[in-house]
C-alpha positions as CSV (number, residue, x, y, z in Angstrom):
1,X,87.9,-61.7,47.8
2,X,85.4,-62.4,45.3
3,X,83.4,-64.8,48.0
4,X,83.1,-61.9,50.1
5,X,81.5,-59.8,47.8
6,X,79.1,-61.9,46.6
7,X,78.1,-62.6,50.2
8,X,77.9,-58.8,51.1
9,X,76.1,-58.9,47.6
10,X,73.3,-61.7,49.3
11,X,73.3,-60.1,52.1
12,X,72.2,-56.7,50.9
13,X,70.5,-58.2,48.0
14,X,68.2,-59.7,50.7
15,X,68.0,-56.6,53.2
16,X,67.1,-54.2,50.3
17,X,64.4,-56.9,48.7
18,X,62.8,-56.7,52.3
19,X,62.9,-53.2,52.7
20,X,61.7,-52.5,49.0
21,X,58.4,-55.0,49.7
22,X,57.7,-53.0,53.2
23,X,58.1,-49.7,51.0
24,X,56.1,-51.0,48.0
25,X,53.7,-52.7,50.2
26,X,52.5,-49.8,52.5
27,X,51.9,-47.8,49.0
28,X,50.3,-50.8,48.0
29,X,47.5,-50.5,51.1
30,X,47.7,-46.9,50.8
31,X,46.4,-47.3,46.7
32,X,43.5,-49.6,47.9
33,X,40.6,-47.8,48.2
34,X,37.7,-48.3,50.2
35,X,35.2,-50.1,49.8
36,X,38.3,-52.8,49.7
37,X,38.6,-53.0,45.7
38,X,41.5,-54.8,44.3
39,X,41.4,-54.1,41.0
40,X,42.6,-50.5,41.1
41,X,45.2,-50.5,43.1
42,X,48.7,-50.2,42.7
43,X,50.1,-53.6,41.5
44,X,47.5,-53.4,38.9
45,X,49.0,-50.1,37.2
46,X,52.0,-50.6,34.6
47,X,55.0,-49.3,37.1
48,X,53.0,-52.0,39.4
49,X,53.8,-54.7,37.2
50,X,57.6,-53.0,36.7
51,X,57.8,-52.8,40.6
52,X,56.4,-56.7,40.9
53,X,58.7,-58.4,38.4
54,X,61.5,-56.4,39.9
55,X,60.6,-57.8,43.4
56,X,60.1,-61.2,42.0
57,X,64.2,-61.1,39.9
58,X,65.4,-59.9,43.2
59,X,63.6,-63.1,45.2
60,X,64.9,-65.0,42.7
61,X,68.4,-63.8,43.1
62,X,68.1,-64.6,46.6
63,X,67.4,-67.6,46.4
64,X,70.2,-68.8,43.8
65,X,72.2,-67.5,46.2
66,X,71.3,-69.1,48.8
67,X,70.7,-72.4,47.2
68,X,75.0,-71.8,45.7
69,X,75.5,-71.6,49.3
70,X,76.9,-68.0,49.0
71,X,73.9,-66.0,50.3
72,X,72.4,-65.1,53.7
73,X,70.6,-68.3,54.2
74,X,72.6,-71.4,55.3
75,X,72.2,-75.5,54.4
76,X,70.9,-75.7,58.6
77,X,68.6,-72.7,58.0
78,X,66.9,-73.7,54.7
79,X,64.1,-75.4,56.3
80,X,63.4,-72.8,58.4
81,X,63.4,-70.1,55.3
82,X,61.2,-72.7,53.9
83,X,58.8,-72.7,56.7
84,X,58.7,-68.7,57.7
85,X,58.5,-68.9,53.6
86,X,55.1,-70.8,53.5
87,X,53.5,-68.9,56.4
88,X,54.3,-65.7,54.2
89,X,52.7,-66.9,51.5
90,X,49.5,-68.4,53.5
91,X,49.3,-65.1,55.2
92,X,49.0,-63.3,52.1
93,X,46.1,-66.2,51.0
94,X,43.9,-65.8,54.4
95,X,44.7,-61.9,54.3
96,X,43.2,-61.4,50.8
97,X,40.3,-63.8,51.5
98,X,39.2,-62.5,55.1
99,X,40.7,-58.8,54.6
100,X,37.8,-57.5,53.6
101,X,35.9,-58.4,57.3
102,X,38.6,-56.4,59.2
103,X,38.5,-52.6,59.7
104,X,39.5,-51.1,56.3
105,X,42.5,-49.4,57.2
106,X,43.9,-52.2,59.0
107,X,43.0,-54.9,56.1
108,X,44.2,-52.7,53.9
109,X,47.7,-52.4,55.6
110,X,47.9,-56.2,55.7
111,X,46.9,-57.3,52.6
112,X,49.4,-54.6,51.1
113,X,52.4,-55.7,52.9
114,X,51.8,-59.3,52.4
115,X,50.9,-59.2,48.4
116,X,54.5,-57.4,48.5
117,X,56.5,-59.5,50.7
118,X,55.0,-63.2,48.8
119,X,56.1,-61.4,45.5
120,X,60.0,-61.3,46.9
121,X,59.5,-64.2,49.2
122,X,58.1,-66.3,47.0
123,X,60.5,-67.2,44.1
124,X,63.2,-68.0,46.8
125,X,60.6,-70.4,48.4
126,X,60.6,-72.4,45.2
127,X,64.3,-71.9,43.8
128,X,64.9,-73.3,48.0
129,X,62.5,-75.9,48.2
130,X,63.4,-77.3,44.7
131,X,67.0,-77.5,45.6
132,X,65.8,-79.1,49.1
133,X,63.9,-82.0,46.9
134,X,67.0,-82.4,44.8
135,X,69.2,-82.9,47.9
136,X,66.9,-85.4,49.4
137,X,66.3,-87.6,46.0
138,X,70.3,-87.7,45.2
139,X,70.9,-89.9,48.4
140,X,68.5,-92.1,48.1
């Protein structure tokens, strides 16, 4: 009983982190004004921070989760997660250097979304990829 709910606890632990980074992130692009100017945006504002350290715990969550084996992300899917991870967080690195040469309103939109989604992503990237390091050094 109990290892039920905390799997229908990863599992909409994981959904709502994903849907509260596509929310936060769109208000995110929406805060950037143009010219592109990062400094005043929404992230950079108090409830920003709140709203980042939030997305960051609940990342974070997800990824103990996962690495107990009780969340949404299985032992055969962890380097995939690890993967899609990085190319999350490299997106967000080419979006926020090359954003500003794209139409505003579209460089806007995807620097937004993909500050917000490596903010969640990102902790269970590391929490994963430590675990994944662990694993591979304890049968040697």
């Amino acid at each position: 009983m109990a290892k039920e709910m905390i799997g229908k606890l990863a599992i909409y632990t994981f959904i709502g982190g994903i849907a509260l980074a596509a929310i936060f992130g769109l208000y995110q692009a929406y805060t950037i004004e143009k010219p592109i100017d990062m400094t005043k945006t929404f992230f950079q504002t108090d409830l920003g921070g709140i709203v980042a350290w939030i997305l960051v715990i609940i990342g974070a969550l997800v990824g103990l989760l996962a690495m107990l084996g009780k969340g949404t992300i299985t032992k055969t899917e962890v380097p995939g997660f690890l993967t899609a991870g990085i190319a999350l967080l490299v997106m967000y690195a080419v979006f926020s250097g090359f954003g500003f040469n794209i139409p505003y309103y579209i460089g806007s939109l995807l620097i937004g979304v993909s500050l917000s989604l490596a903010l969640f992503i990102a902790p269970a990237v590391a929490i994963l990829a430590i675990k994944a390091i662990w694993d591979l050094g304890k049968d040697v």
